[in-house]
Every structure is written in C-alpha cells, then in structure tokens.
VORO-670278 format. One record per residue: residue in one letter; x, y, z of N, C-alpha, C in turn. Coordinates in steps of 0.05 Angstrom, whole numbers, plus 5000, padded with zeros to 4 digits. Layout:
AXYZXYZXYZ ...
***
This chain:
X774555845228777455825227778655655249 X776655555265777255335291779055135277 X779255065248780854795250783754895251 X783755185240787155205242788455185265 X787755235292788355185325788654785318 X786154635318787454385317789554255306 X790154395287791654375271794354275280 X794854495301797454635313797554385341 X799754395354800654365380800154655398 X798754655418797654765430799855005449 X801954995437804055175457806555155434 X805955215413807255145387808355415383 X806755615385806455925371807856055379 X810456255363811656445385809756645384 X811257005394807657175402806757275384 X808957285352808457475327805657285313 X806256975303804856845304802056785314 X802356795336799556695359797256945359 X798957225352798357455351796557395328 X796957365299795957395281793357215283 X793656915284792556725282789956845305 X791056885330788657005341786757275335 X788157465332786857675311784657625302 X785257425286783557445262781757325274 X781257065289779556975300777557025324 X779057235335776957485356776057695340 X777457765323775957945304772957945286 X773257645284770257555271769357475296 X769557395322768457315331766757515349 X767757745344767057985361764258115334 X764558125314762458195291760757865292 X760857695300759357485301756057525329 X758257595351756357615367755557885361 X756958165347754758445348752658315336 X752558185324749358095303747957945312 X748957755326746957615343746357595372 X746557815388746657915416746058225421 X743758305426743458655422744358745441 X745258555464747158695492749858735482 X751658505471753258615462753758785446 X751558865428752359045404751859325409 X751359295442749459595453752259625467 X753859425475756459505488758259565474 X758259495446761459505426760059855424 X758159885427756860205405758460455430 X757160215457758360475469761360525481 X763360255471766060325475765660495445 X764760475424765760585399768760415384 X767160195383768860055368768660065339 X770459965329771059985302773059825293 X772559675278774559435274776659465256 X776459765243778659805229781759945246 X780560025273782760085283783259865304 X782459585298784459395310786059215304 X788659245311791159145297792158945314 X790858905344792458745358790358595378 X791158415384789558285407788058425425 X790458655440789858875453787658985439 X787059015425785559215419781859075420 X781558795420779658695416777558805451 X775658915445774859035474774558825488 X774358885517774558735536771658725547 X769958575555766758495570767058435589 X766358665612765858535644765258275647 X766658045655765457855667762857885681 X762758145702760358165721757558115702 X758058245678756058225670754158045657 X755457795659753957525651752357385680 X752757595705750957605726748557825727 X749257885712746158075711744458055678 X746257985664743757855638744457645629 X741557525609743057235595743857285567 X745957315572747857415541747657135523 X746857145504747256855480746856925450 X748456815440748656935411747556625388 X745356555407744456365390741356305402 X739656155386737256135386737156055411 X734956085440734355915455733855615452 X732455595427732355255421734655195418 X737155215408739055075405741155105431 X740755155466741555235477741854745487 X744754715495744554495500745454345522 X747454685532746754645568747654885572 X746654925597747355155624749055135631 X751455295638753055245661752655515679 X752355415701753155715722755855725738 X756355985746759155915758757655915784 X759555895804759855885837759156065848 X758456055869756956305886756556275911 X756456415929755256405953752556445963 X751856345980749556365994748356685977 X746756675961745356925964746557235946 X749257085927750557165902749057085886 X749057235865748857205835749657045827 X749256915802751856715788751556775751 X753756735738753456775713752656545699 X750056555681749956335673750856305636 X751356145633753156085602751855895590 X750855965559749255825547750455735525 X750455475525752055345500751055115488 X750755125460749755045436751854725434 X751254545417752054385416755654395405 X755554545383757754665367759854755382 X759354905407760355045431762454845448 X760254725456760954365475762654285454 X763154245435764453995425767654145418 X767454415414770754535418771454565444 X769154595457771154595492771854265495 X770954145491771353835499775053795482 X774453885448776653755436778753925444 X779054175455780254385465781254285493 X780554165511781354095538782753795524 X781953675509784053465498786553425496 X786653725474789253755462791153865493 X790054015499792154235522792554025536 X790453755558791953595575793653415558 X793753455546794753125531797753215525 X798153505524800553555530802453515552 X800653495572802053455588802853145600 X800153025603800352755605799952545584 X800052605559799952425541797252385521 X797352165511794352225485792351985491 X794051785518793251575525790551655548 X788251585540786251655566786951495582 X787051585609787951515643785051465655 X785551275678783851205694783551525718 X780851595726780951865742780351805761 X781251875783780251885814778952115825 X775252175822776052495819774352555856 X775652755874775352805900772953005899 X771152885896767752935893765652725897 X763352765907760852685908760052625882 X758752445869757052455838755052535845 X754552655862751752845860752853105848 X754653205835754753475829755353435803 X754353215793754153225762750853105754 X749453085772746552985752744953125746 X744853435747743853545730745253555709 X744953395691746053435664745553655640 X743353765656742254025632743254255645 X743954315673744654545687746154515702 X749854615690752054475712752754715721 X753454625753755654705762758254825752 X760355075758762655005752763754765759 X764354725789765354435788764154225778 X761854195770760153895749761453995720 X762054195710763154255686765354145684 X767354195701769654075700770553895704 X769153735713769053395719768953285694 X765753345688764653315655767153295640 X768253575635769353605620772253445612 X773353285644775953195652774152815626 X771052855636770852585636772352495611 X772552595588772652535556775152445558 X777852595577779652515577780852205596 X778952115611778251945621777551595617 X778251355621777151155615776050975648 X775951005665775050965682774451165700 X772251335710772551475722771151385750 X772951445775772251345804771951645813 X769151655836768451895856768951745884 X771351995891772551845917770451965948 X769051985938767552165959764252045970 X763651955987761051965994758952205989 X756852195989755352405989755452596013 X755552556034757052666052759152876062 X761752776039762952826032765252726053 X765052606057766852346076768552116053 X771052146057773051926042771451686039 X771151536015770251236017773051036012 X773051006037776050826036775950606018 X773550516018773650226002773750235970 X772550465964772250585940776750655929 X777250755939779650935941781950595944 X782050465962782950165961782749975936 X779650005923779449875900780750025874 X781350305874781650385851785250295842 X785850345878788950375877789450095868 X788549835881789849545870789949595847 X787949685831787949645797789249785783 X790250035801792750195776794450245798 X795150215816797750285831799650255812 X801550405804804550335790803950435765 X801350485754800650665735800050915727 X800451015702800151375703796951335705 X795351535729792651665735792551945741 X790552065730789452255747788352255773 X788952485790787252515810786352885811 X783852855811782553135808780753275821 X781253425828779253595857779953855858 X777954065866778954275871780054395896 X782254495894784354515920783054505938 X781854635959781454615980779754315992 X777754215970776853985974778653775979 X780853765959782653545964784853525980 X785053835992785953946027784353806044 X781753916047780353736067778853506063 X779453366043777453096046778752956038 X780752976028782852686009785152736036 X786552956033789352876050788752856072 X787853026086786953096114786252706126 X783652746114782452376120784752096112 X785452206093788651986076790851976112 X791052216119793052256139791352106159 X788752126174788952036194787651716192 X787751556172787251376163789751236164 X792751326170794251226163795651016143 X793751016120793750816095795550936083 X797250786074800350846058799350686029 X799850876014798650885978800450895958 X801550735944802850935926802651085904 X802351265903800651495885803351575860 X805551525861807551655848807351655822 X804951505806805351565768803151745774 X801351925799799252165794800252265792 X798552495768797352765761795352845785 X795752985796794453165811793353405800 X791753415798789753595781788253815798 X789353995807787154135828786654485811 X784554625822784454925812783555105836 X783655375839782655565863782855445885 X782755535901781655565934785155605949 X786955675932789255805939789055925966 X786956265971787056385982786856236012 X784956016010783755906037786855756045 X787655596042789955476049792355676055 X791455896044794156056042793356256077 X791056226079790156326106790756166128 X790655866113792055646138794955596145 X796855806120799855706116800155506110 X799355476088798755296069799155406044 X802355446037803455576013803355295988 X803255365962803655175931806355005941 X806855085945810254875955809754665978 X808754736006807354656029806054436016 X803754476005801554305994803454125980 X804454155961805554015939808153725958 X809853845977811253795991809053556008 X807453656022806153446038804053166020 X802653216000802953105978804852815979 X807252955970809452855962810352595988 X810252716017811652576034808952396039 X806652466043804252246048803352026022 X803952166000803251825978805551835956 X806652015950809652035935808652075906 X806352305909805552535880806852675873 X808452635850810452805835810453025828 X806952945810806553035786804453235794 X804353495792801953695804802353835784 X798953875777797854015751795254275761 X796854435765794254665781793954835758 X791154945753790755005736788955315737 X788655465717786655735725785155755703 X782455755709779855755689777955845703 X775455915681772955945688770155925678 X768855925691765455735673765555875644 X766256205650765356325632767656255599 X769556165605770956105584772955775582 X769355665585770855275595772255265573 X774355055572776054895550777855035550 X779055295559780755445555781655535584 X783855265595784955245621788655305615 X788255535639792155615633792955335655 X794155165639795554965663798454975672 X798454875694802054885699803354735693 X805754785677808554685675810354535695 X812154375693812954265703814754445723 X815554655716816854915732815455085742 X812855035751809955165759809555395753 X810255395724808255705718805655665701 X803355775692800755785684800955775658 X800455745639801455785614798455805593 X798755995572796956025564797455845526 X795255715523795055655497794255805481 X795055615455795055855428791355915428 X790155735442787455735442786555925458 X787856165477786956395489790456515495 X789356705501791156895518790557065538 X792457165552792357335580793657625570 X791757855574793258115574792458265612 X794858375619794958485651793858815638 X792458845652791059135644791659355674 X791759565671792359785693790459825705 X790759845731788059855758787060195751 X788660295730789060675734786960765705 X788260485687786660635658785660455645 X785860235649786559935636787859935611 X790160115615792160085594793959795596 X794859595579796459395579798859435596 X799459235616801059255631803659115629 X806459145626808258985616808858715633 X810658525630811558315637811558385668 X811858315695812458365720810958565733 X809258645713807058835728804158735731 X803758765764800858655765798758855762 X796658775753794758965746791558595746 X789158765729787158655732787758395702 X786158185697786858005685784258025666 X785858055641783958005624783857715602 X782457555592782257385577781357385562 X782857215531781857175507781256895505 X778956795487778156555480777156475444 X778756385438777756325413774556105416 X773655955441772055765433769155865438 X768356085452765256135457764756335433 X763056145419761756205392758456255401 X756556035425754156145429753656395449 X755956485466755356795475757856905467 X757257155480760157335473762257405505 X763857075503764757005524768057075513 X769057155493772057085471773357325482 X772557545501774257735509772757855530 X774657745556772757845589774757985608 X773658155619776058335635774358125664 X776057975683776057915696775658085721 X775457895744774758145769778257935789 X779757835771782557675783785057875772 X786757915795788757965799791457895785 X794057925770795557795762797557815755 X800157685745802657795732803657605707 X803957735687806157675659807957535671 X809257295679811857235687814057265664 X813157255643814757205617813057135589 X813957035563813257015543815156845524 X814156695509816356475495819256395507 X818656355540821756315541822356135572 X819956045577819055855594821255615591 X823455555615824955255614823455025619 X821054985612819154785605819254765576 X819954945565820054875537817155015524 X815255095527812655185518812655425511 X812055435488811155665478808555795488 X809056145489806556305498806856475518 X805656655530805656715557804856505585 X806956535605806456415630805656645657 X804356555669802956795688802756735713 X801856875737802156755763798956965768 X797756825785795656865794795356955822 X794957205823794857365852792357245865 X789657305857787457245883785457445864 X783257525876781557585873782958015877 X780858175861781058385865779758405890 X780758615912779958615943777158655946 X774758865925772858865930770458745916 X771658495905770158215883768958115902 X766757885886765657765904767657485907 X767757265925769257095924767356835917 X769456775889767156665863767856435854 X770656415863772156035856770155795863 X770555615853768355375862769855265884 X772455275889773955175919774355395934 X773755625937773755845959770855865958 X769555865940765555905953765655665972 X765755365966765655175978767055166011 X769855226005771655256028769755426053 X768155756049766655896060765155706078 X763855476075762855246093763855266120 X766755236109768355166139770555376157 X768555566155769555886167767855876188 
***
C-alpha cells in the first residue's frame, strides 16, 4: 500500500484521514513481521494482541527500541540483507543494528525525497556536508551519521566534505565550494554539535566573511551538549545568522532505527510529523496516550521498515504534542518539541555520543 503515501504531499492529511490511511498500513505491517520474525511474534503473544481490537493507531503495540540492542530482529532472509546500519554509541554501549533489504533502502531514500523537497524544493542542491568522508566507506555497515549523509546524498548534486580527516575545517575546500554557489540555494549539513565545533567555532576564528544566506542548515541531536554550554535553538540559530547570514535552519529528529522517516522543522520551528509516520506521547505511569501539552515518553510510527519490525517503537526520548493540524506554517499533522533523553537512557544521539569526546 506504499504507493498510496507517494501519492500524497507529505503533510497533506488532516488526523481523521492520516488515521485511517495509516491503520491500515501498520496493521499489515505488524501481521507481516509476526510471520516472519519469531521475536516479534513471541512479543505480540505476550502483549496479547489481537488485531481485531485495533481501531486506532494507538492501539498498534509499541517495541522497545532497547531491544534491537540485544537481538538481530529481521523479517527477511539473511541473503537478502543489503546493508547494516547501527546506531551510535559510546565507548563500550551496545548499538542497535538494522537490517535492510533492498526494497527497504529504496522507500527510505524516495521517503526522505518527498519530506525535504517540501521544504526546499524538487530542485537537487549542491551539499556542504560538516564531516570527514571517512564515515561513509563502509558501505555495507553504516553509521547513523554515514546513514544520513547517504541518505541526504540522493537529494544532492554536488556533494562537498568540509572536514579533514582530522576533523579540522579545510578552508580551501569550504572557499572553493562557496565561489561556485555563493548567491545560491545549498545545503549545509552536520550534526549539531559538530557544526558547533568545527564549522562555526573555526569559521569564527578564521575571520572569513561568507555569504551563506540562500543555506539550509541541516543539523539533528546534540541539543543537550550546547544547551550545557548556553547554547539555546535561538542562540545557535542567532549566531549563525550574524557570522554568515543563514536564514534558513532545518533541525530535524530521527533515528537509525526508523531512517527516511525524519520529523523536520518548519519555518516557525516546530518538528512536524509526516503522513509517512507519526508521534504518540505515552504516560511515564501506564503508557496510556498522553494529550496535546503533556510530556510523557515518545513513541513512533513508520510506515517504511518492511525488512524488521521497526513500524512501531516506544523510544527511550522524552516529549510534547505542541498541536495537530493547525501549525501557521501551513502543514498538516502533528508538530512536537523534543525534550532530551529519558534521565536513566543511555546517551545515544550520533552528536551527543560524539560531543562525549570533548568532556
């Protein structure tokens, strides 16, 4: 039923709508993996599910994230496995690893299409992305952050790595990209705290005046670390703004375990979820559904992981409902705000594991 989502504009759906259309498509997708995954089908037995008493999104059970760190969940042949991704970790963490089939890859790819292209257009942009290319050559076993590079690449027609291996600014690199599109719409993409300390930080004492003003700024996680420096979303965005004159900031909340399916921000900075997933706030008390303005634990839906049973994960993240169909951005869906990590998680972002370096 994947073509009926392409179908659509990606923030099209009010919630009666989005409700159904998704339903039905977690609904098979949840009897898809009981048959081909005996972990999952050992987990649906023992919530005691039953698909005749589910009427609502809500109701589709929820799968520890944790638990794609302690087995390899896949709902498809090992031979047809066509890459790895693991998420982020620390020294001596676990990591979840995610196995995906070719079929898999090619809706997260056309899935991260549709959602950026909303925002910046259908035209592929030249990328500037604030990374090393060493964290993409394993091509059989990525990274979260090599995933998301990857994944930016499709939307991409030139892609520049502003970073030495090192991880030291390459000025000359960063000089050549700007003559060739200064005055043009580009991406620039990094995960927050990296492009805290290796783009601005070095940009600043380099004193090189840029003009950045048709970027997209593309960043995700490492909130908490900056937010330890007073270094608030506004702060960042603000300094940004006065050092190369970036307008345009696109922060985003995702994860390995459910790529292609990124809540991005609005021009009025709220998170927004596509018709291609949703966000339910669950109670720290029962995990009963939590209303609009109430924070509780974050759970996610995904219409795209078809090779494990990734389409409904109770997260170990924090969060709040801001609203629902009524965003002055104009977008249809729920918009959300992202608290941080639950207090006794492990800290699992690919820009807060990284950031941990420099503690």
């Amino acid at each position: 039923m994947i073509d009926d989502f392409y179908r659509l504009d990606p923030y099209s759906l009010a919630a009666a709508e989005k409700n159904e259309l998704l339903l039905a498509e977690l609904t098979e997708l949840t009897g898809l993996h009981a048959q081909r995954c005996g972990y999952y089908y050992n987990f649906l037995k023992s919530v005691g599910y039953d698909k005749t008493n589910v009427n609502s999104v809500e109701d589709i059970p929820f799968f520890p994230v944790r638990m794609f760190k302690e087995y390899e969940l896949m709902s498809i042949d090992r031979k047809d496995v066509f890459k790895t991704m693991v998420s982020s970790g620390t020294t001596g963490q676990s990591v979840s690893k995610i196995f995906v089939d070719k079929e898999t890859a090619m809706m997260q790819q056309k899935t991260m299409i549709k959602i950026l292209s909303n925002y910046w257009g259908s035209k592929r942009l030249p990328m500037l992305v604030i990374d090393t290319p060493d964290v993409i050559k394993d091509r059989a076993k990525f990274s979260a952050r090599g995933a998301a590079i990857i994944g930016l690449n499709i939307v991409s027609r030139d892609t520049v790595y502003a970073l030495n291996d090192d991880m030291s600014l390459n000025m000359d690199k960063l000089r050549d990209f700007m003559e060739k599109y200064s005055g043009q719409r580009f991406i620039i993409f990094g995960f927050t705290f990296m492009v805290w300390q290796h783009f601005y930080h070095e940009l600043k004492k380099s004193d090189t005046k840029l003009d950045m003003s048709e970027a997209f700024l593309m960043t995700g996680g490492g909130w908490k670390t900056l937010e330890a420096q007073a270094i608030s979303r506004e702060e960042f965005k603000n300094r940004f703004t006065e050092l190369c004159g970036i307008r345009h900031f696109l922060d985003h909340y995702g994860m390995v375990e459910q790529t292609g399916c990124i809540y991005a921000e609005c021009e009025c900075g709220h998170l927004h979820a596509s018709i291609y997933s949703d966000v339910i706030i669950r109670s720290y008390k029962d995990f009963s559904p939590c209303g609009i303005g109430e924070k509780g634990i974050i759970q996610v839906v995904s219409v795209l992981p078809h090779s494990y049973p990734g389409h409904s994960l109770l997260t170990e993240d924090e969060g709040i409902i801001l609203g629902q169909d009524d965003c002055p951005c104009g977008r249809k869906g729920k918009y959300i705000q992202i608290l941080g990590r639950i207090k006794s998680a492990e800290i699992r972002g690919c820009s807060d594991t990284y950031a941990d370096k420099f503690k």
